[in-house]
C-alpha positions in Angstrom: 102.7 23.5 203.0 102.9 20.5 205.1 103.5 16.9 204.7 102.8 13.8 207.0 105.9 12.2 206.9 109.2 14.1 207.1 110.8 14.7 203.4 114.0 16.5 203.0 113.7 17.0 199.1 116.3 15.0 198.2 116.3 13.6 194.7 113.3 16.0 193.5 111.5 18.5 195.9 107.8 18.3 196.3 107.2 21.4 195.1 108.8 20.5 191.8 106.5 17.9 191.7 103.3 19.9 192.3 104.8 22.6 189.4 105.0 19.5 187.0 101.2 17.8 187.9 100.0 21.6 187.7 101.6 22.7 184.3 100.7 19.2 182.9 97.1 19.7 184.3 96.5 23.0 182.4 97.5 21.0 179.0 94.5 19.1 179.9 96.3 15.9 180.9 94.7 13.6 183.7 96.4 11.1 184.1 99.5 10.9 186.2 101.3 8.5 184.2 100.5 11.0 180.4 101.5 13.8 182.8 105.3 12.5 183.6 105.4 11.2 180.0 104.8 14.4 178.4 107.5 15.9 180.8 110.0 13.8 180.1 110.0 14.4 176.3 112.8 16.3 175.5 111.5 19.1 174.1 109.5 20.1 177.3 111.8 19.0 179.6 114.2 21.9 178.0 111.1 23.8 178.9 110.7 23.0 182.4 114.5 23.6 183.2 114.6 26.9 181.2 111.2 28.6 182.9 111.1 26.3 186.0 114.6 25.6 187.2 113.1 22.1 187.1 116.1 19.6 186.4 114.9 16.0 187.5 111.5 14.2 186.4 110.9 11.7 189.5 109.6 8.9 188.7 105.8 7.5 188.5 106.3 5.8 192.0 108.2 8.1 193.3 105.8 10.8 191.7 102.9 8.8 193.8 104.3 8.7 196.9 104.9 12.4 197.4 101.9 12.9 196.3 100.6 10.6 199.1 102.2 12.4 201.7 101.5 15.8 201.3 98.7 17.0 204.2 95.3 17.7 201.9 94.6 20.6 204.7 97.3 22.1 204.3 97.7 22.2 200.8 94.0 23.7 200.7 94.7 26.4 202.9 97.9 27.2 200.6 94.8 27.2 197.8 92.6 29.3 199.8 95.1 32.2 200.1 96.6 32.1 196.9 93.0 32.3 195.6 92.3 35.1 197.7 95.0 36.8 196.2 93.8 37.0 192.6 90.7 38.1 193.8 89.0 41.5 193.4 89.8 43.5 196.4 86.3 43.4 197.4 83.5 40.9 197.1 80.2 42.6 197.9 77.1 41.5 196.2 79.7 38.1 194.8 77.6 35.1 194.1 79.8 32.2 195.9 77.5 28.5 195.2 78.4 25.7 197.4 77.7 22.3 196.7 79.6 18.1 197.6 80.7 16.1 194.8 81.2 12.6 194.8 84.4 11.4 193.1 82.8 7.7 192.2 86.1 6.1 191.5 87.0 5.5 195.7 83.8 4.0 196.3 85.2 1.3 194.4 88.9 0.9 196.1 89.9 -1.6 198.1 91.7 1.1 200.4 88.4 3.0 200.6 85.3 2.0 203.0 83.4 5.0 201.7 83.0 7.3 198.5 85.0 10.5 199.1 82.7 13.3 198.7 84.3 17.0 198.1 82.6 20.4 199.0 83.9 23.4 197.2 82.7 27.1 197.2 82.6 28.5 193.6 82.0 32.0 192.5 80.2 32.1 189.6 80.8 35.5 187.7 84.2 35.1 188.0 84.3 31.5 187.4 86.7 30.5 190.2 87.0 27.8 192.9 87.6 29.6 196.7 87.9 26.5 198.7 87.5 23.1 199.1 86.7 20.4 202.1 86.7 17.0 201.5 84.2 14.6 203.3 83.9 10.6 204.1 79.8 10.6 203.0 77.8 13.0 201.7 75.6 12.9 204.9 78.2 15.2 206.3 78.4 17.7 203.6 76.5 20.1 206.1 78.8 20.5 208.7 81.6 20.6 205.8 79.8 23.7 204.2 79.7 25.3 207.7 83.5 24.3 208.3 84.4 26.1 204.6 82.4 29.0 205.3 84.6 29.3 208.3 87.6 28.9 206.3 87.1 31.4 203.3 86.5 35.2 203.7 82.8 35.3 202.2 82.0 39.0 203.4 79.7 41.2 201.3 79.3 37.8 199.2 75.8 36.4 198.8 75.9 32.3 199.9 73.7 30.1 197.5 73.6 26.1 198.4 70.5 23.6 197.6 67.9 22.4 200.0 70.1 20.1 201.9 72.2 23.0 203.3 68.6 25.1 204.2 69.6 24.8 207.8 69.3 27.2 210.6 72.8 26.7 212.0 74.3 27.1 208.7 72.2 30.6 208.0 74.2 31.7 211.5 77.6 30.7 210.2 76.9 32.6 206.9 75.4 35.8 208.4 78.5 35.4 211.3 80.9 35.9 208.3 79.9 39.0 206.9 77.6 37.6 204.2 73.9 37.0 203.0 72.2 33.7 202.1 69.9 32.7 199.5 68.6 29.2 199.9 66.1 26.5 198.0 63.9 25.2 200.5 61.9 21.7 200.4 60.4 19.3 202.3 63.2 19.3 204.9 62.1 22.1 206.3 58.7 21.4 205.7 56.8 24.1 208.2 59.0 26.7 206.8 58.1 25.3 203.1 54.2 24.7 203.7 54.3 28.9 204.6 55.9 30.1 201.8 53.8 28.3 200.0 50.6 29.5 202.1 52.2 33.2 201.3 52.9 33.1 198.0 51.1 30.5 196.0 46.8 32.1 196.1 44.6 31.4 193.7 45.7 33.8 190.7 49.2 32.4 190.6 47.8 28.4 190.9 45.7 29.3 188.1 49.2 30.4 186.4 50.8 27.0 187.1 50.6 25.7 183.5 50.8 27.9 180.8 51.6 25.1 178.1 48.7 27.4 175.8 50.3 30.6 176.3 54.0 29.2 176.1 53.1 27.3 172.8 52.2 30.9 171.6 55.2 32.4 171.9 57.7 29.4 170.6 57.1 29.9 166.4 60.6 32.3 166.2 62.8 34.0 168.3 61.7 37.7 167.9 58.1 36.8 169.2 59.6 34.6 172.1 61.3 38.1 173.6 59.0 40.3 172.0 56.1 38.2 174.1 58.6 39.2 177.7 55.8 42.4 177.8 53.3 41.0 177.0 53.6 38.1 179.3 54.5 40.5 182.1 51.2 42.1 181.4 49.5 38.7 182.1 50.8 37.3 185.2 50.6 40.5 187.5 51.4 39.0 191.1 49.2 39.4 193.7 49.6 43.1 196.0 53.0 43.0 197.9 54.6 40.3 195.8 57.3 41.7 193.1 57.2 39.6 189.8 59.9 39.3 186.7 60.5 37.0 184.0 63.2 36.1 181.9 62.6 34.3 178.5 65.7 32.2 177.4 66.4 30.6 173.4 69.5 28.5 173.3 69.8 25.7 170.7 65.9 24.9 170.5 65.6 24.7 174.3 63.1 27.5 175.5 63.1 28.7 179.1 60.3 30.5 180.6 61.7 31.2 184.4 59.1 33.8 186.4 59.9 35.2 189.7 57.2 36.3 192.9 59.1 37.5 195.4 58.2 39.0 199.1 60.3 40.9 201.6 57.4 41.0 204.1 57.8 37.8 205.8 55.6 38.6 208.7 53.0 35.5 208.1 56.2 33.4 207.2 55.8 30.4 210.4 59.0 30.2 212.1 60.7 33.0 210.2 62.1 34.2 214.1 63.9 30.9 213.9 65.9 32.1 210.6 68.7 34.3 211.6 68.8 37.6 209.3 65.2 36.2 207.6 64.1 39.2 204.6 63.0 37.8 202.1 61.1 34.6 200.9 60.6 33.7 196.8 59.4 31.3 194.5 60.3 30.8 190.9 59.0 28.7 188.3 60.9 27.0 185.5 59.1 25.9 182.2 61.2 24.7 179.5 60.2 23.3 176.4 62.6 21.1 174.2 61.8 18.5 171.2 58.1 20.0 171.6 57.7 18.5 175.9 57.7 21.1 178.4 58.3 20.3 181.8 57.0 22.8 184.6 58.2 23.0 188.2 58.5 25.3 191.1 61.6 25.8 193.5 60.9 28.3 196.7 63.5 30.4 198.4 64.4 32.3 201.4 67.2 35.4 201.6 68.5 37.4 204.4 69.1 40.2 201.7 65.9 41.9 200.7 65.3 41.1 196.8 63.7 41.8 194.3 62.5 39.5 191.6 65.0 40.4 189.2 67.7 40.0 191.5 66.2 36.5 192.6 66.2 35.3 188.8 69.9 36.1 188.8 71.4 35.3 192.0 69.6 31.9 192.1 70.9 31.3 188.3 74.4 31.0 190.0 73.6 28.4 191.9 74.4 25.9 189.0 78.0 27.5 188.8 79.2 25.0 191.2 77.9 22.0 188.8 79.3 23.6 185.9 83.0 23.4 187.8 82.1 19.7 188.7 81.3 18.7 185.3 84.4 20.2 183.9 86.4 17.8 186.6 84.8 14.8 184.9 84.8 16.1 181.4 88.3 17.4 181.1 89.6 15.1 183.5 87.9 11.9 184.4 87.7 12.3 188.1 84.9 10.2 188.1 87.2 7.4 186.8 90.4 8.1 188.6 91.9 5.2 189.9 94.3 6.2 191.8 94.3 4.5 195.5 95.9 7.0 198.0 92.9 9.4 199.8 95.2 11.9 200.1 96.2 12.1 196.4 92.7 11.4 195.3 92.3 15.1 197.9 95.7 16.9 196.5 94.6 16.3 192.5 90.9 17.2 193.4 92.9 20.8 194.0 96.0 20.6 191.4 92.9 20.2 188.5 91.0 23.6 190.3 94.2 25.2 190.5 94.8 24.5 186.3 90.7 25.4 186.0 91.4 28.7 188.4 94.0 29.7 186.1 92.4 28.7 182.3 89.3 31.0 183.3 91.5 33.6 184.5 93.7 33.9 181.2 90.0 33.7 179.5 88.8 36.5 181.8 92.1 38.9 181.3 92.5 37.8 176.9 88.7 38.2 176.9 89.1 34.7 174.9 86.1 33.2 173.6 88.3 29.6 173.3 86.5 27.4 175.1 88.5 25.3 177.8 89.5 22.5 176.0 90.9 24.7 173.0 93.6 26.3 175.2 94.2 23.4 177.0 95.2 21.7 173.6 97.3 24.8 172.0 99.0 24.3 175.7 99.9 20.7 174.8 100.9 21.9 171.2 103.0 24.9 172.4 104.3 24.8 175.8 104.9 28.4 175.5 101.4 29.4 175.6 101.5 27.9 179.4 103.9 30.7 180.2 100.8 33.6 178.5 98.7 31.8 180.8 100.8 32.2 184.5 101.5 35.8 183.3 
């Protein structure tokens, strides 16, 4: 790991520092300040020199400044590999979602002309950040997705990303690294959009497009909403050559009705010669009904991987994995309202509070522990010893 000034380690070495915001991060602390404070009580302090080796607490200044000069690309690549290394020996058929997220608080810093914007990679079955690369505006989060794509080993995995990153360039980066792609496609690639939609969409399935009646049916209790998955199937046969599924969803009142039409002939697809690796196109629609509304809409896909319309229910699920991660950053640890000043420690604890994440979901994954997050973060802060079941 590298740092952009020269440090000789004197007093207290950075990497003491980064053990001490890491451990402090896992209790679920997110504020530098709460984090120094709760190692400087006495009875984890004991527990930081007896596990750790870790003798001297710097200061909060002193704390700030390390943190300030410690290279974000480096530390990141340190992430990347040690990530890699707790990862299954293979990743084919992996779901990895990549999505930016702003980190609101530097849009509002007198050191900062624009809002720091962060692109991370996120594999959703195992719940775990890959990678990271941070960005001045969120107009350049599409090189950035190509640049991290570059940077993390991807082969075998299955790239989803939203409609921003449906770009033909970035289809060539992903099929360059060894992997597929599965993206939403919209108006931004609107010749590409108007024939899917000229493929997939005839007069059988626009007749489909609201089925408030037949939903309503189905939504009196929760046997007859699953029992209804046949009988539905029955009902909405896709046209010849399109493959069809759908999934039927009951989680706190909220209903989802999510039906898939996929086709892996693309040969009327406009432009599909443009698409690098270009298999499959899909298009799913999402009714959900909740406090008696129900909203309908349509999103529409396109895959290097052949699919079918089971697989395209799932692997597009995963897209949202990425959000998940992001609203854990704000929920657990008020990114959103960080105020710290330094772009570089804004960067560094953007990857110190994945690194705390990265290693709560592992513990989760290996205990099969049905805790949720905040739960072990808090017996953490309770019992320092339950940090050391965690790094086991």
């Amino acid at each position: 790991m590298k740092t952009t000034k020269k440090y000789e380690g004197y007093y207290c070495s950075i990497e003491r520092v980064l053990q001490i915001i890491i451990l402090g991060s896992i209790c679920g602390l997110h504020d530098i300040k709460k984090i120094l404070q709760w190692a400087n009580t006495p009875k984890i302090h004991e527990f930081l020199i007896e596990h750790f080796g870790i003798y001297t607490i710097p200061s909060y200044s002193w704390t700030m400044k390390l943190l300030n000069i410690i290279d974000p690309v480096s530390l990141n690549d340190s992430f990347i590999k040690w990530v890699r290394s707790v990862l299954p020996e293979t990743l084919k058929n992996i779901v990895v979602s990549f999505d930016g997220k702003a980190v609101r608080s530097t849009g509002k810093m007198k050191n900062s002309e624009q809002t720091l914007h962060i692109v991370s990679a996120h594999i959703a079955s195992l719940g775990i950040t890959m990678g990271q690369v941070p960005v001045s505006d969120k107009s350049n989060e599409i090189p950035a997705v190509r640049e991290l794509i570059k940077l993390l080993n991807i082969s075998g995995c299955i790239v989803v990303a939203d409609a921003l990153n449906c770009q033909k360039k970035t289809c060539d980066e992903i099929i360059e690294a060894g992997a597929d792609y599965l993206l939403v496609v919209k108006k931004n690639q609107e010749t590409l959009m108007d024939s899917i939609v000229a493929h997939i969409f005839d007069e059988q399935i626009q007749s489909q497009n609201n089925l408030q009646s037949e939903v309503q049916a189905y939504t009196e209790t929760e046997s007859e909403i699953f029992l209804s998955n046949s009988k539905m199937n029955q009902e909405l046969q896709p046209k010849e050559g399109l493959d069809f599924d759908l999934s039927i969803e009951n989680n706190r009142g909220r209903i989802e009705f999510r039906r898939a039409f996929v086709s892996n002939d693309i040969s009327n697809i406009l432009t599909s010669e443009e698409w690098r690796a270009l298999a499959c196109v899909g298009a799913i629609n999402r009714q959900v009904i909740r406090n008696d509304n129900l909203s309908n809409e349509w999103h529409l896909y396109i895959s290097s991987r052949p699919l079918s319309a089971t697989e395209l229910l799932r692997y597009s699920r995963d897209e949202w994995s990425v959000e998940t991660m992001h609203w854990l950053l704000d929920v657990h640890y008020k990114e959103d309202f960080c105020r710290i000043e330094s772009g570089n420690a804004q960067k560094n604890m953007n990857i110190f509070r994945k690194i705390a994440l990265n290693i709560i979901t592992e513990y989760k994954k290996e205990a099969k522990s049905k805790a949720p997050i905040s739960s072990i973060m808090l017996d953490c802060l309770i019992d320092s010893f339950k940090i050391l079941e965690l790094l086991k």
